[in-house]
Structures are given as structure tokens and as C-alpha cells.
N, C-alpha and C positions, 0 to 999 in steps of 0.2 A: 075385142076382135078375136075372134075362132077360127083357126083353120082345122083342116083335118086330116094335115097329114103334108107331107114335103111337096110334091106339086105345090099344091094353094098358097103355100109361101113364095114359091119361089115364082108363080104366075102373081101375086100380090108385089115380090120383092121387081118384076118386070114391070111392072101398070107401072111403078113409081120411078123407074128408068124413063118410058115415053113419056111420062109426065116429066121429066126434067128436059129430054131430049126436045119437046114440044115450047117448055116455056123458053128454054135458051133459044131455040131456033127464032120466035116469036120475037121476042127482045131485042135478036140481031136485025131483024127485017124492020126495027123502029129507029133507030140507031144513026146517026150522020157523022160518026164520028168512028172514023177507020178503026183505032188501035182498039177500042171497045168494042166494035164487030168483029174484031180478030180476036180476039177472049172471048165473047159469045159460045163464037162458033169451033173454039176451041174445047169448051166446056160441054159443047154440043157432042162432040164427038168424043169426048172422055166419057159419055154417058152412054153413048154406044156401044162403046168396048165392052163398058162395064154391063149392057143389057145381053151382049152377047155371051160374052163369059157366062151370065146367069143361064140364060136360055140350056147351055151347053153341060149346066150341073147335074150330076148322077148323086144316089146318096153316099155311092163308091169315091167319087170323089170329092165327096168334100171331107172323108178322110184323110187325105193328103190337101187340103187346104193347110196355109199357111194363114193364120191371123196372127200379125202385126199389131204390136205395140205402137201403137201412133202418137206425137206428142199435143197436146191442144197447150198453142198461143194463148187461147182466151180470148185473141183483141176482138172479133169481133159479138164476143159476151157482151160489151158493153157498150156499144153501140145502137142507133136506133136503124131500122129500118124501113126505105121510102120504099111505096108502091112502084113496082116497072112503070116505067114510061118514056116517053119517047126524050122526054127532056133532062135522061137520067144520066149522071157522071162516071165517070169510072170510077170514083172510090164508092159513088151509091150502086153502083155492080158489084162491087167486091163486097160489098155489108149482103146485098141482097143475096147474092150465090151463097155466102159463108152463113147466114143464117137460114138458106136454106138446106145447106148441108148438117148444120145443124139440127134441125129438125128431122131430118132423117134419122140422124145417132140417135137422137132421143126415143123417136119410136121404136128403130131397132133394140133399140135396148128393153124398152117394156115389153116388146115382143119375147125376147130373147128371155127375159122373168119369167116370163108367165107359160114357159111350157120345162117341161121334165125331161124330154127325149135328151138325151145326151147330143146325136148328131144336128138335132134341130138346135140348141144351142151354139153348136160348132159354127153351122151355118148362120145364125143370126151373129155370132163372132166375126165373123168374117165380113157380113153386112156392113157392120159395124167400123171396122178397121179402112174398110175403102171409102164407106163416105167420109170417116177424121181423115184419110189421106185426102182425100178431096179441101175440104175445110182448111186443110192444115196449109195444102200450096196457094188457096184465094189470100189466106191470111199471113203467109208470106209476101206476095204481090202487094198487098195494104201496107205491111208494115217498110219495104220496100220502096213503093211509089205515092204514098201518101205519109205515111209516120216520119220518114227519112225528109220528105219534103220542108217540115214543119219548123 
């Protein structure tokens, strides 16, 4: 993947916001099960903020970005994950979100290798650190209302 310069990331690092704000929304609308429609569309809207904030980024400010140290659980490393559906559990939400935040870290981070700009760095830092804060609160919620469970 090539971009060509801070736009294209940060119009790339949005497409991947409506794509999350899209599949949660989606998920919630399959759902018969309140407390999981309330995480949904929870999660809905944490992607929002998070698309607006992008929207909002200058290269001036992501000099004064803050990237965070995030801690990764792990739990949901080793787990498997079921396709959405409508017959899906709250702990198969919790796998499903968390390794979909997963998946973002991980791109972010090949992103963030594969260029030299220092601030584009910065920026894919910062990518980085919000989707493990994302990851890091689904997998508190798991280890909470499923691990705690067991």
C-alpha cells in the first residue's frame, strides 16, 4: 500500500472508520438482544469520534498528538472468531470487535514501517494507540463478563 503523502492516509485512515462505524451499525440492526445492541452501538459511536477527530487532523497537529502506551490483554490473541450474525453472543461480539481492532493495530503498524517521514510515523503512532485503546476496553468487557463468569 502507497500513499503519497498525509491526506491519503488520513482519507485511508477514515474509509477504515465508516467501515467500522458501518459494520457495528449493521450488527446492531441483527441483534435481539438489548445489552449487545447497547455495545454495538456503543462501539458505533466510538468510531465516530474517532473518524471525526481524523477528519479534523492538520500535520500541525499531530505534533502535539499524544500517543499512549496501551497495555494488550492478549485474551482475545487466542481466541477464535465467528462470522457476525444475527445469532451472535455477546462474548462472540467481544472476540469479533477485539479482533477487529486487532487488525487495524496490525495494519497500522505495517503502515507506520513502511514510511520514513517522521510525522507520518507520529501519525500512524497515534493510529495505533487508539485502536489498542479500543481493543484493550472489548477485552476488558470479556475478561469481566465472560472470563469472570467461568
Amino acid at each position: 500500500m502507497k500513499f503519497s503523502g498525509f491526506k491519503d492516509i488520513i482519507a485511508f485512515a477514515v474509509e477504515n472508520e465508516e467501515s467500522a462505524i458501518k459494520a457495528y451499525g449493521d450488527m446492531s440492526k441483527k441483534t435481539q438482544l438489548p445489552g449487545l445492541k447497547e455495545m454495538l452501538l456503543e462501539l458505533q459511536e466510538e468510531e465516530k469520534k474517532h473518524k471525526k477527530l481524523l477528519q479534523g487532523l492538520t500535520r500541525k497537529k499531530v505534533e502535539s498528538l499524544a500517543v499512549k502506551e496501551v497495555t494488550d490483554l492478549k485474551i482475545s490473541d487466542y481466541l477464535v472468531e465467528e462470522p457476525p450474525s444475527s445469532e451472535m453472543t455477546f462474548q462472540d461480539l467481544l472476540i469479533f470487535a477485539a479482533k477487529k481492532e486487532q487488525k487495524a493495530v496490525e495494519l497500522y503498524s505495517t503502515l507506520k514501517d513502511s514510511v520514513d517521514d517522521l510525522e507520518l510515523k507520529k501519525l500512524f503512532g497515534f493510529l495505533i494507540s487508539q485502536e489498542r485503546s479500543h481493543k484493550l476496553k472489548l477485552e476488558k468487557e470479556y475478561d469481566k463478563h465472560v472470563l469472570e463468569e467461568d
